[in-house]
Structures are given as structure tokens and as C-alpha cells.
N, C-alpha and C positions, 0 to 999 in steps of 0.2 A: 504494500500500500504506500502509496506515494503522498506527503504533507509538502502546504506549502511554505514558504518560506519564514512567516509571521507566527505559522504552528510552530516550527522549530525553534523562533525566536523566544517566543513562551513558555516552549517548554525547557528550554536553559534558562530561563528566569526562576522558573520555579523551582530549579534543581537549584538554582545558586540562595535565593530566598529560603528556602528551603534547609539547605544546610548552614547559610549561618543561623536559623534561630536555634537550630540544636547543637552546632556550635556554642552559643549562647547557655541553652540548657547544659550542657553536657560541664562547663564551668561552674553553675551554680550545685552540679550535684557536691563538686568541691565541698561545698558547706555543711553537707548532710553527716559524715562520720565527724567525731569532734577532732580539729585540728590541734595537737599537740603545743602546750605551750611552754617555753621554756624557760621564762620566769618559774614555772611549777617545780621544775627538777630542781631549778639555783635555790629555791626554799625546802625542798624536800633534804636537801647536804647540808641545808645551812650556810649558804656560799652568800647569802644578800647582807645578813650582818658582818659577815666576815668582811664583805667589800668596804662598808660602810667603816669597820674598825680603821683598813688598810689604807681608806681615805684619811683619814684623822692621824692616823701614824706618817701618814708622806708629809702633810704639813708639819707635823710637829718634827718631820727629821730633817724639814727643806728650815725650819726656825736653829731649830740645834748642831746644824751643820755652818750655818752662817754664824752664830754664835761663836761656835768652837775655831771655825777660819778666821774670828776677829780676833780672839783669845790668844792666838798663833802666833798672830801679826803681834799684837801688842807684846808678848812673850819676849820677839824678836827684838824688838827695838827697845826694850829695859832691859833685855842681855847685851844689848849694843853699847848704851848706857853705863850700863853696868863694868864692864872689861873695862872702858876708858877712863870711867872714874878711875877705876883700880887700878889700872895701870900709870894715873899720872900720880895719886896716892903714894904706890910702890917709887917712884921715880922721885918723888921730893922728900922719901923717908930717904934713901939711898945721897944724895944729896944733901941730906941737912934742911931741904926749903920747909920740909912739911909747918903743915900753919890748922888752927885747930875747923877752920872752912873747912880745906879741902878734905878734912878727915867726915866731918859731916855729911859732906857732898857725896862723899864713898860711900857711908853708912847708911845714907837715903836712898842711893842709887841698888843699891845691894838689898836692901829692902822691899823696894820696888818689884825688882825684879823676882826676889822670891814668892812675892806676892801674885805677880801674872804668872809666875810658874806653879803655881797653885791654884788659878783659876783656869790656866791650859788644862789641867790636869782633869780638873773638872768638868768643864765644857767638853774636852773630849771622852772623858768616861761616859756622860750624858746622852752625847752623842753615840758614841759606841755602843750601848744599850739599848738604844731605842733603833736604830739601823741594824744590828741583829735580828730585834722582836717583830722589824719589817721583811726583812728576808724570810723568817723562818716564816711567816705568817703568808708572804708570798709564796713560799713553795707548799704550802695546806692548802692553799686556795687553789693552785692551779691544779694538783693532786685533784682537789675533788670536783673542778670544773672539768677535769677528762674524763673521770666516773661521770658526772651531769651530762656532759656529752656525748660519751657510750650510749645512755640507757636514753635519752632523748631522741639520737640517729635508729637506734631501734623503732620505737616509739613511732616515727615520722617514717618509717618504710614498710611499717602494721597499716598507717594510716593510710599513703600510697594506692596502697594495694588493696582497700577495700574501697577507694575511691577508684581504682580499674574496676574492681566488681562490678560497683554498681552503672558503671559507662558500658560497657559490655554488656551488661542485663539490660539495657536500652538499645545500643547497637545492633546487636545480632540479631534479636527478633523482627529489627525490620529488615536487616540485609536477607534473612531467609523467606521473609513472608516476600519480598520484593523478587527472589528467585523463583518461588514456588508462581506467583502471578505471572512471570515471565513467561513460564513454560506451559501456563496455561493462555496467556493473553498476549499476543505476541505486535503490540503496538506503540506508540510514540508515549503513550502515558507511563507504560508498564517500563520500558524502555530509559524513559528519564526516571522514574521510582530504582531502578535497579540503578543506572550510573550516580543518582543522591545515596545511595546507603551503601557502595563501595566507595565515594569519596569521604563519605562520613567514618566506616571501617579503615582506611587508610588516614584520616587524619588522627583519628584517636591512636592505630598504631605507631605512627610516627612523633605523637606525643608521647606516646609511654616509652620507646625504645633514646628519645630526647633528655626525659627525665631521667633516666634511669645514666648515661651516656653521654652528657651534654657537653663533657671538658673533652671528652676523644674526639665527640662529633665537632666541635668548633675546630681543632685540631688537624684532624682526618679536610674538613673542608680549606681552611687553609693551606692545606698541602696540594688539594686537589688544582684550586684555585690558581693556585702559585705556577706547578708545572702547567694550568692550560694557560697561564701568562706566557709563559716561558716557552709554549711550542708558538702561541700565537706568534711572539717578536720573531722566535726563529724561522717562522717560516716565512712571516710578511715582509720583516724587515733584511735574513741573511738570503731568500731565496735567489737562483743565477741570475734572472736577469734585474732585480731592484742592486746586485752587487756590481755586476757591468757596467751598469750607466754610471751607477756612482764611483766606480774607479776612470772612467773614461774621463767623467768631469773631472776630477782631480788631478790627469795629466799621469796616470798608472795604465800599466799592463791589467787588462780585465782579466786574466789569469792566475796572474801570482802578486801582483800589488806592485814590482817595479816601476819606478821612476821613469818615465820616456818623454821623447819630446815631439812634435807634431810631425817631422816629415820622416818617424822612424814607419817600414813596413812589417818588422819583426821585433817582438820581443827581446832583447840584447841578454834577458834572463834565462828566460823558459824557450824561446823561439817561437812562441805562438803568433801566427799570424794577427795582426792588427787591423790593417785594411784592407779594403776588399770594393771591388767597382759597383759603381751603381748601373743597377738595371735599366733603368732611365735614362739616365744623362750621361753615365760612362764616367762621372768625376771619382776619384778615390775619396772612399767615408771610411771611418771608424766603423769596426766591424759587430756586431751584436744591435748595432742603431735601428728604430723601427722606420725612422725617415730619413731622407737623405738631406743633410745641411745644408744642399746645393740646389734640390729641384723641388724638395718639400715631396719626393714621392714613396 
């Protein structure tokens, strides 16, 4: 039976109308298993207060480390202090000049400096303890966010897979019901009912083999891609005759790339002939040329 042009226009409408709303449906079944939440599992270990602790420990270790680096600093420069008193001390005992100042000056400086060496000592024990209780607290957390991870990747490929069920329990009965009408009804309706529910069965497959695959298949397509890039250039851009003309223009041998100049007939390299007479006019052209630079023929 023969339809006209306007039936077949229709009936691709309706196959494409047709499959995106169950497109459409076949997303919202998504919703129907309950979707796994991962907040659940980070409470389930106890990883939420844990965070929360880890939070309050980075600031108080990003507080107690500038602390301790000022501690450092200051440490440094009352032992800088400190040596020079003493040494110019030591140098006017030896001498005779000492005078009861500079003993003072020594005794302050020396003082001083015990003193930032005591709050170094401090600020970095402080320090020291509390960047520990962060480390260790950081590797508890991570410990048990790859348990929360395990059982959550579990959890979300249980879900997966009863969200194919239920797309499948929709699919199939019509791809079969739409074979079984075929072979009973063998016309333009039955026809686009069967091409909608093999398109509809292949979208849904190539979503699940996506899901399941989607870092190879990105991968895999990239690579596909790449080489038909790469046959495309070689055959468009290195085939014989796009490489003739363009060594010809360049003042080369269209054979092997040598250098030549206009009134050679052979190759000085390879010997391959160069030019060759025109059919027309009889004038000598570069050989490979689809017209002749002299008659245009």
C-alpha cells in the first residue's frame, strides 16, 4: 500500500512526539525508588560533627600557628639582643670599661630573651597539640568517609537498577505489543508504532550501558573522534594531487620535495619528469597541472 507524502510526514511526527513524552516519562520514573542520600550515610558514621569539630580545629590551628610564627620571630630578635649585649658586656669586663649601665642593659637583654624563649616554647607546644588532634582527627574522618562511600556506591547501584526495572517494565510491553500488531497489521501506523518502541528500547539501552560506562564511553569517543580527525586531514589535506600542486607552487619537485627552478625538465633528485607538452597549445607546463598556464585548456 502506497501513502502519501503528508501520511508519512505524520507519521514521523508522531513517532518523534511520541517518544519524547516517554522520554519525559521514563525520567520521572527516576523518582519512584527512593534516591539514596548521602548526607544519610555522613550521619549514620558520624562524619557531620566530626566535620564540624575539624572546622573549628583549622581555625584554631591557622590562630596558633601565626601565634607560634610570631613567638619565633620575637624569640629571634631578643636572642639577637641578647648575644650583643653580652658580648659588648664581656668586652668592657675584659677591658676595664664595664660601667654599672651596661651590666643592666645585659641583664634586661638576657631576661628578655628568656622570657620569648618561654613563650616560643609555648606557642609552639600549643601549636603542636592542637595540629596533631587535627591530623589525627583528619585521618578518622577520611577512614570513615570511604566506609560512607562504600556503602552509599552500593546503595546508589541497588537504586540504578530498580530504576532499569521499572523503565523496562514500561518499554518492553510496548516494543512486543508493537511486534505482535506488526505481524498482524502490516501498515504505516503499525509501522511507525514499531520504529517508536525500538527507538524508545534503544534509547533506554544506550542510557543504561552510559550510566553504567560513561568515563570509557567519553574516552572510547574521543579516541574515535581523534583518529577520524586524523584520517580526515590525511586524506584531504596529504592526498597526491592536493601535495603536487602545492609543491609545484613552492618551486619543488612534486615527487620528493626538491628544490628546482623553472626551466628544469627533470628532477636533479629523483629524475622525475617535470614537464610535459600541452595538448592544446604544444607550450611546456608543469606536469600533474589540471590546466595549462598558457591556453587555460
Amino acid at each position: 500500500m502506497e501513502y502519501s507524502r503528508l501520511e508519512k510526514i505524520l507519521a514521523s511526527l508522531f513517532v518523534a512526539f511520541l517518544l519524547l513524552a516517554s522520554i519525559n516519562f521514563l525520567r520521572e520514573l527516576e523518582n519512584i525508588p527512593q534516591r539514596p542520600d548521602y548526607t544519610y550515610y555522613q550521619e549514620k558514621y558520624g562524619i557531620t560533627p566530626l566535620l564540624e569539630n575539624q572546622s573549628r580545629l583549622m581555625e584554631l590551628d591557622r590562630e596558633l600557628y601565626e601565634g607560634y610564627k610570631k613567638a619565633e620571630s620575637n624569640l629571634t630578635e631578643a636572642e639577637r639582643v641578647y648575644l650583643f649585649k653580652r658580648e659588648e658586656y664581656r668586652v668592657a669586663l675584659e677591658s676595664g670599661n664595664a660601667t654599672k649601665e651596661l651590666e643592666q642593659e645585659y641583664l634586661k637583654a638576657k631576661e628578655e630573651y628568656e622570657k620569648a624563649y618561654l613563650k616560643y616554647l609555648g606557642a609552639k607546644s600549643a601549636y603542636d597539640d592542637v595540629h596533631n588532634k587535627l591530623q589525627e582527627l583528619s585521618s578518622q574522618i577520611q577512614e570513615l568517609m570511604q566506609k560512607a562511600n562504600e556503602e552509599y556506591t552500593r546503595a546508589y547501584q541497588v537504586y540504578r537498577l530498580k530504576v532499569l526495572m521499572l523503565k523496562l517494565a514500561f518499554v518492553l510491553p510496548i516494543f512486543v505489543m508493537s511486534l505482535l500488531l506488526l505481524r498482524k497489521y502490516k501498515n504505516i501506523y503499525t509501522s511507525s508504532l514499531i520504529a517508536y518502541s525500538a527507538l524508545l528500547l534503544l534509547y533506554l539501552t544506550i542510557s543504561a550501558i552510559w550510566n553504567i560506562v560513561h568515563i570509557i564511553g567519553i574516552s572510547l569517543f574521543g579516541a574515535v573522534a581523534t583518529l577520524a580527525a586524523l584520517y580526515y586531514l590525511r586524506k584531504e589535506y596529504f592526498k597526491p594531487e592536493r601535495v603536487y600542486k602545492r609543491r609545484i607552487a613552492q618551486n619543488k619537485c612534486y615527487n620528493c620535495g626538491f628544490p628546482i627552478k623553472d626551466d628544469y625538465l627533470n628532477c636533479p633528485n629523483c629524475g622525475a619528469k617535470l614537464k610535459e607538452k600541452c595538448e592544446h597549445c604544444g607550450a611546456l607546463k608543469p606536469i600533474h597541472l589540471q590546466f595549462c598556464p598558457y591556453c587555460g585548456q
